[in-house]
N, C-alpha and C positions, 0 to 999 in steps of 0.2 A: 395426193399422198396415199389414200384408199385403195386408190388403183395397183400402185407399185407394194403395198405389203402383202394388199391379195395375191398377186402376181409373185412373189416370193415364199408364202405360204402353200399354194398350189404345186412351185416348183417342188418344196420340202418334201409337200404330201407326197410325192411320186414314188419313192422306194419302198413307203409304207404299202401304197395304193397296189404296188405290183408285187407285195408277199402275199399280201390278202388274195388280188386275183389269181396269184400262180395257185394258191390253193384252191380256188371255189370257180371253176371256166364262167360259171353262169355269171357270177358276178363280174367277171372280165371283158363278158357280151353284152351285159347293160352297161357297162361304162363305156364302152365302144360305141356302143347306137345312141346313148346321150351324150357324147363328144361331137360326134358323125354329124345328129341333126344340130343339135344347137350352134355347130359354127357353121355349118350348111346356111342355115337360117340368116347368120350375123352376114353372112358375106354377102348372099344374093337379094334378102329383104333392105341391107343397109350400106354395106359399105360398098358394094359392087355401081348402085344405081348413083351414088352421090357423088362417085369418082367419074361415072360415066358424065354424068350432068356437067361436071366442072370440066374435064379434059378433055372426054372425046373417045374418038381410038387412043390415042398415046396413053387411058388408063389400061386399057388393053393387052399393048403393050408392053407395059410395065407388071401388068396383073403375071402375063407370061415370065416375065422376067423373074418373079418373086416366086412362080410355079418352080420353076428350075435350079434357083438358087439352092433349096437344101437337096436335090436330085447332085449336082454339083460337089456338096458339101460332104456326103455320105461317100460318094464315089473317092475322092481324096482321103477320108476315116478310114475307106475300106482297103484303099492303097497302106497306109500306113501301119493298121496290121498286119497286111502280107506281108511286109518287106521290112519292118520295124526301124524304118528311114525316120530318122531327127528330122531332116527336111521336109516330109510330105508332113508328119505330124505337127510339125509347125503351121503348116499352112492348114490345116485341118481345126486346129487352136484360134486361128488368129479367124478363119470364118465361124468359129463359135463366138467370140467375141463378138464378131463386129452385128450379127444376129441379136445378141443379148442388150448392145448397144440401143439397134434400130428397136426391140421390145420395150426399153426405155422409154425410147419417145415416142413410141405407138399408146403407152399408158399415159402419156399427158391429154386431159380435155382440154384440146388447143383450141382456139376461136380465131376465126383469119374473118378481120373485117368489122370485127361483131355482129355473126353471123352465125343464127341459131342453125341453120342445116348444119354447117361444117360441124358445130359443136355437136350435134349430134350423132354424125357420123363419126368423129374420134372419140365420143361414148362408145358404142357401138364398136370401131377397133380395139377398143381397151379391154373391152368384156371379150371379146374373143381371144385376144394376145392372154390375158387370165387363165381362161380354161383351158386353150392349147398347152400352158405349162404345165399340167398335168402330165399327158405323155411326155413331153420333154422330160420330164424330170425320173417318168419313170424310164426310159427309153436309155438318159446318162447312168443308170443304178445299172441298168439291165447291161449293158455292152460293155462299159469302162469294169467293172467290179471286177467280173469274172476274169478280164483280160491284164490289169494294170494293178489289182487291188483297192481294197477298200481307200484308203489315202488317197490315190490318186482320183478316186469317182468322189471326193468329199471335196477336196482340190478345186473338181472342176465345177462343184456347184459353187463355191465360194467366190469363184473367179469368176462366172453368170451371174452371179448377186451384184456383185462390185460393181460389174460394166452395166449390168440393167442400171444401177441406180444414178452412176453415170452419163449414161442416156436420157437418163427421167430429167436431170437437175441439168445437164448442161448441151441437151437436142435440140429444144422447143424453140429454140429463139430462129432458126433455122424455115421456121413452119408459120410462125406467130401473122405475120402480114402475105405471106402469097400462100391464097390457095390454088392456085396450081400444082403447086411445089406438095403441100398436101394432098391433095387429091392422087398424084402419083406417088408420093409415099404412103398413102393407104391402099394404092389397089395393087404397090407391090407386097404388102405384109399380107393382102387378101392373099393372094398365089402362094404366097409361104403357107397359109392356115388353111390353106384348099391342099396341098401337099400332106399338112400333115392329117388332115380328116381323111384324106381317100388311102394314104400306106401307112 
């Protein structure tokens, strides 16, 4: 439960996090090079190798899969500004969701086996899916605001709160006895958190 209010407090901070930075660049270059290293660190010291150990290439695979996803999800955002299409925006919605979902149950300290590694490597995703909400959060302030209005960018945190908590309380059981199934659900949230460290 630590995990998921952190991970909601972090998303909050984000609008604060991004008036302060618009104001002060410097402060906006140290949050970036301490976002940059520390999930750099989470991914490749912990959750990259543990995935490797359990699956194989198919974490690999999957890690790509999770690099692409929000490349994907932006591309469909970016459509639906242009063209201010109900349709593309819908589907631009419903992959914020199912993201906010999968951050759910990336925040549970799952154990498959009783099995201190795993446990530790979904430590280890949890604490990263945490600080990534930061720019998520600032990233929704910054794009939605200007474009939709304030209501709609409140909307949408409310609606990423909902579904994360969603995730958190009713993912895990999905994860709980195969690690397998783990190990590729964490090295695709690694690609998602390698996305959002490097744009």
């Amino acid at each position: 439960m630590t995990y998921l209010l952190l991970s909601i407090l972090a998303l909050i901070a984000g609008p604060f996090v991004f008036s302060l930075a618009a104001r002060r660049p410097a402060a906006r270059e140290g949050l970036e090079g301490f976002i940059l290293v520390t999930l750099a660190g989470i991914i490749f010291l912990h959750i990259a190798p543990e995935a490797w150990r359990i699956a194989g290439f198919a974490s690999v695979a999957t890690g790509l899969l999770g690099l692409a996803f929000p490349t994907l999800l932006e591309g469909v955002y970016q459509q639906a500004l242009s063209r201010a299409h109900l349709v593309v925006l819908a589907v631009a919605a419903a992959g914020i969701v199912v993201h906010a979902v999968l951050d759910g149950v990336a925040l549970l300290p799952l154990v498959t086996d009783g099995m201190a590694d795993e446990e530790s490597g979904s430590r280890a995703l949890a604490v990263g899916v945490i600080i990534h909400r930061l720019p998520v959060g600032m990233a929704i302030w910054w794009v939605l605001r200007p474009q939709f209005g304030t209501g709609v960018a409140i909307t949408t945190f409310v609606v990423v709160i909902v579904t994360t908590v969603i995730g958190y309380f009713a993912g895990g059981e999905v994860f709980e006895s195969n690690a397998w199934s783990l190990a590729l659900f964490q090295a695709f949230v690694a690609g998602s958190l390698i996305h959002v460290a490097l744009f």
